[in-house]
C-alpha positions as CSV (number, residue, x, y, z in Angstrom):
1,X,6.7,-10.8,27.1
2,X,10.1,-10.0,25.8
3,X,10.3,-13.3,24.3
4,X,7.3,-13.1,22.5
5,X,8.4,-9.6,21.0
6,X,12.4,-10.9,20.2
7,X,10.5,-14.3,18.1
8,X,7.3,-12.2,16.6
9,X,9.6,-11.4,13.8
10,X,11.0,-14.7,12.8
11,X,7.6,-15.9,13.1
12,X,6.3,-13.3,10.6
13,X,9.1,-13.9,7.9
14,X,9.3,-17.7,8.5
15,X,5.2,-17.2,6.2
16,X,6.7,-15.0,3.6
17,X,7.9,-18.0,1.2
18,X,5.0,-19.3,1.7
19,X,2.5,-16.8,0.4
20,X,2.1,-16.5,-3.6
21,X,3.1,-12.8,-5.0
22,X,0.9,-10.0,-5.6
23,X,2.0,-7.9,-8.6
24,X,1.0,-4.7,-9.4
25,X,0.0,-3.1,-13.0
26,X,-0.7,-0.8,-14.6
27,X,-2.4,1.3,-17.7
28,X,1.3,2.3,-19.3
29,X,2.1,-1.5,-18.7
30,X,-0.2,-2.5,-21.0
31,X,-1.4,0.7,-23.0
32,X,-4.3,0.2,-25.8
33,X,-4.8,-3.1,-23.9
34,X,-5.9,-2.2,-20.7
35,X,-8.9,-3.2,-19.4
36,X,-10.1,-1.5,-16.2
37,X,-11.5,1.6,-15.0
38,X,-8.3,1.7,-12.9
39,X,-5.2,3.1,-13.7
40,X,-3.6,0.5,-11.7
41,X,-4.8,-2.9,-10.4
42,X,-3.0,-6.0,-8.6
43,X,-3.4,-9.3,-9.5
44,X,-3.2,-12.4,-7.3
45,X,-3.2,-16.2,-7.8
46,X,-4.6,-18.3,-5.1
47,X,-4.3,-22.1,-4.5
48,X,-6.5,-24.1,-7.2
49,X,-5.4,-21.4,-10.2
50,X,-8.0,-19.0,-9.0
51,X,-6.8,-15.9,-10.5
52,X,-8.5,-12.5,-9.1
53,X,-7.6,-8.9,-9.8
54,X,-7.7,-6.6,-6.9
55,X,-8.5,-2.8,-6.3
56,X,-6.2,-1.4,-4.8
57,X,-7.9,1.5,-3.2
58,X,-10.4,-0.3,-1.8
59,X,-8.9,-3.9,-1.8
60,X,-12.1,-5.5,-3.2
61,X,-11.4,-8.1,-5.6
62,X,-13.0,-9.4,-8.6
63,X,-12.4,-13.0,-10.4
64,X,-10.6,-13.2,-14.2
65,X,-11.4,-16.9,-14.1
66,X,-14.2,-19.6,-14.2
67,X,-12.7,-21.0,-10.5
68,X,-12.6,-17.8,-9.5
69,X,-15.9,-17.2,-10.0
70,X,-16.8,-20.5,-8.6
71,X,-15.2,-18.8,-5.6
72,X,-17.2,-16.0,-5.3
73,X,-20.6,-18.1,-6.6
74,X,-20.4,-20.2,-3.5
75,X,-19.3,-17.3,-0.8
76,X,-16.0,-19.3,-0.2
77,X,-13.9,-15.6,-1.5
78,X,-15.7,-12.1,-1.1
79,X,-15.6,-10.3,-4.4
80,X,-17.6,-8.8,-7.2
81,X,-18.1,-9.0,-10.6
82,X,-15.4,-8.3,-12.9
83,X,-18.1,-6.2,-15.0
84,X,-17.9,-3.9,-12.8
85,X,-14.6,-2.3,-13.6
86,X,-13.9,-3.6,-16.9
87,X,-14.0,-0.6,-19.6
88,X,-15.9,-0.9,-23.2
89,X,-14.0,-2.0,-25.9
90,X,-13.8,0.8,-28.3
91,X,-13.3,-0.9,-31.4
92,X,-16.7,-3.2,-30.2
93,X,-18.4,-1.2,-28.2
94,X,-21.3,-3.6,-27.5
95,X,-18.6,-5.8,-25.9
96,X,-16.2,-5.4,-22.9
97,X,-12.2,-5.2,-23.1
98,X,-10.3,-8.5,-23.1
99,X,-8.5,-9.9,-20.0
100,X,-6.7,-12.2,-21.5
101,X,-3.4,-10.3,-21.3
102,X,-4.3,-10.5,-17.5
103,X,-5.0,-13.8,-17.1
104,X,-1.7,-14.4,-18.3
105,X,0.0,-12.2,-16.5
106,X,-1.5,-13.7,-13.1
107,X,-1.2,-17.1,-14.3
108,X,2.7,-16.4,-14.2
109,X,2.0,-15.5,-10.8
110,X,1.0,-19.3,-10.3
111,X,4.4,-20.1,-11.8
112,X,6.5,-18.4,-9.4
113,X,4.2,-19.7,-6.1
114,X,4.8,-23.3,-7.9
115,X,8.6,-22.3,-8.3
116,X,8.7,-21.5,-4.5
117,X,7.7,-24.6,-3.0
């Protein structure tokens, strides 16, 4: 039993590499650009550039892209629509803010798995 508690923590940091970053943001990040209901959101890129931007409070997870949403379509990733917490743009009101800065910003995310391996 010892030995298993003495190794457990190599074992857990020998994944960390491994796993592509989470980043947090937030409303004064992006100010008049902002996009959710949230003040503060994480985004995450899986394998296959599916980008998804996570709740924090209650870790559910909508898609920002079309393989994303493939994702969630065929029940492969849990999530819900990204309507759901995307705010009214004001300027347009009969259309929803832009994630584009988002996308970008998780698609960097990509970058820095890619960078990893």
């Amino acid at each position: 039993m010892k030995r298993v508690l003495w190794a457990l923590p190599f074992f857990l940091l020998s994944f960390q590499g491994i796993a592509a970053p989470i980043q947090t943001v937030s409303k004064l990040q992006f100010g008049k650009q902002w996009a959710f209901t949230r003040e503060e959101v994480m985004l995450d890129c899986r394998s296959g550039g599916a980008l998804f931007v996570i709740n924090p409070s209650t870790l559910m997870q909508y898609p920002l892209n079309d393989r994303a949403t493939q994702l969630m379509k065929s029940n492969k990733v849990i999530a819900t629509s990204l309507d759901t917490i995307l705010l009214d743009n004001p300027e347009q009101p009969a259309e929803k803010m832009s994630i584009e800065p988002f996308q970008k910003a998780a698609l960097a995310l990509c970058d820095q798995s890619n960078d990893k391996k």
